[in-house]
C-alpha positions in Angstrom: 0.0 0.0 0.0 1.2 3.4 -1.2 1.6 6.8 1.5 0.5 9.5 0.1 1.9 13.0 2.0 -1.2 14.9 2.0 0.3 18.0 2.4 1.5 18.6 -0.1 -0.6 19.1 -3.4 -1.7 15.9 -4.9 -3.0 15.0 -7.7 -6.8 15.3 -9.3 -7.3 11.6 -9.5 -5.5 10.4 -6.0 -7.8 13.3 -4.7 -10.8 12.0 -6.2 -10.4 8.4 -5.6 -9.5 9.5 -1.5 -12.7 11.4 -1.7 -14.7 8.2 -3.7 -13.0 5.6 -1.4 -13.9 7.9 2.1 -17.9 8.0 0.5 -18.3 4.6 -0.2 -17.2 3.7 3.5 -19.0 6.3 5.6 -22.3 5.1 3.3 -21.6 1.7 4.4 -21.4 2.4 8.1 -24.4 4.8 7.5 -26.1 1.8 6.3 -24.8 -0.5 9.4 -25.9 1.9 12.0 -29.5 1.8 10.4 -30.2 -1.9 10.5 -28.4 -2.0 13.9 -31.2 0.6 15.3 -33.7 -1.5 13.4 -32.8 -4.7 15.5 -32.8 -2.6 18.7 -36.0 -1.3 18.3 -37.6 -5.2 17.5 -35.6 -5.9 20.2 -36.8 -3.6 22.7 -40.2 -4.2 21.9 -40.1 -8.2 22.1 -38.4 -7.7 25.8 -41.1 -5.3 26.2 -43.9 -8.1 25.6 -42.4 -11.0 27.1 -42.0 -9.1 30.7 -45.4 -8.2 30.4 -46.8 -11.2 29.4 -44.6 -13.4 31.4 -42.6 -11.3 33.8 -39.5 -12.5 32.6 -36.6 -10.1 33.9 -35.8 -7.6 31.2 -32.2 -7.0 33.0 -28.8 -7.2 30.4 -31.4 -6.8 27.5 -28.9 -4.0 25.4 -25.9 -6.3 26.7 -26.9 -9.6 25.1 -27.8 -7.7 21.8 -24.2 -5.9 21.9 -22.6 -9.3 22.2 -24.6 -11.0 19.8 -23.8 -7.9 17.1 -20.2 -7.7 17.7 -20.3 -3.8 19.1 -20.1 -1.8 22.0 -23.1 -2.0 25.0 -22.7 2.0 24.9 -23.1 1.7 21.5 -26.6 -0.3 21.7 -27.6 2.8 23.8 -26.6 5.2 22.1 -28.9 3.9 19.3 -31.7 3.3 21.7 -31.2 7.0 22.7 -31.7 7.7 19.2 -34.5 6.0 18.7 -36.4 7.3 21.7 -35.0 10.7 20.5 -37.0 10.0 17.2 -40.0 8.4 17.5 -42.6 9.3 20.1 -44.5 6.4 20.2 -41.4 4.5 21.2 -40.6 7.2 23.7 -44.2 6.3 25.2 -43.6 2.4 25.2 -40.0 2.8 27.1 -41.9 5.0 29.5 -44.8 2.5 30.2 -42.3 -0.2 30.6 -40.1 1.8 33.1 -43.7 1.8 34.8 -44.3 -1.4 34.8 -40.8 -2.7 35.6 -41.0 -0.3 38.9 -44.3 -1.5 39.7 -43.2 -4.7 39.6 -40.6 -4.3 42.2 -43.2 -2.4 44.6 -44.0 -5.4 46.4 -40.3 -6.6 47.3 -39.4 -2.7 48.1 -42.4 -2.6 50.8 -41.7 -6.2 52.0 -44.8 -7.4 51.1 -43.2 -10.6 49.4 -45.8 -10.9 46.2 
């Protein structure tokens, strides 16, 4: 692989190919980071429906999916951010989950032992 000095003027067609080659990757990661924030949002909704129809313990959710894609857990919510950022009717679903997860613990926090 050949260095190219950059500072110093170059020519038209190492410029263009640079510029081509830099495109073609940041479209690709472009494209990466959208059908990761897809899977996080089916994600997020099927934990969503399986605690509430079968209180199974939504805990480590983002972490799983970050281990099963190969990236960061920050980087699993920093899409989900996004996404809640976005779309209000997600926003509204996270909320009402929060809810229903603190409900849930209620019982254990007062001692009742449901």
């Amino acid at each position: 692989m050949r260095v190219t000095n950059w500072h110093f003027p170059q020519a038209p067609e190492a410029v263009a190919r640079r510029a081509g080659g830099r495109r073609r990757f940041n479209a690709e990661r472009q494209r990466r980071a959208e059908n990761r924030r897809v899977l996080v949002e089916w994600r997020f909704l099927q934990v969503a429906e399986e605690f509430l129809l079968s209180r199974k313990n939504p805990r480590g959710w983002q972490t799983r999916l970050a281990d099963e894609l190969g990236v960061s857990r920050m980087q699993i919510g920093r899409d989900f951010k996004r996404l809640l950022a976005e779309d209000d009717v997600l926003r509204y679903l996270a909320f009402l989950f929060d809810c229903a997860i603190s409900f849930s613990r209620l019982p254990k926090r007062l001692g009742l032992g449901w």
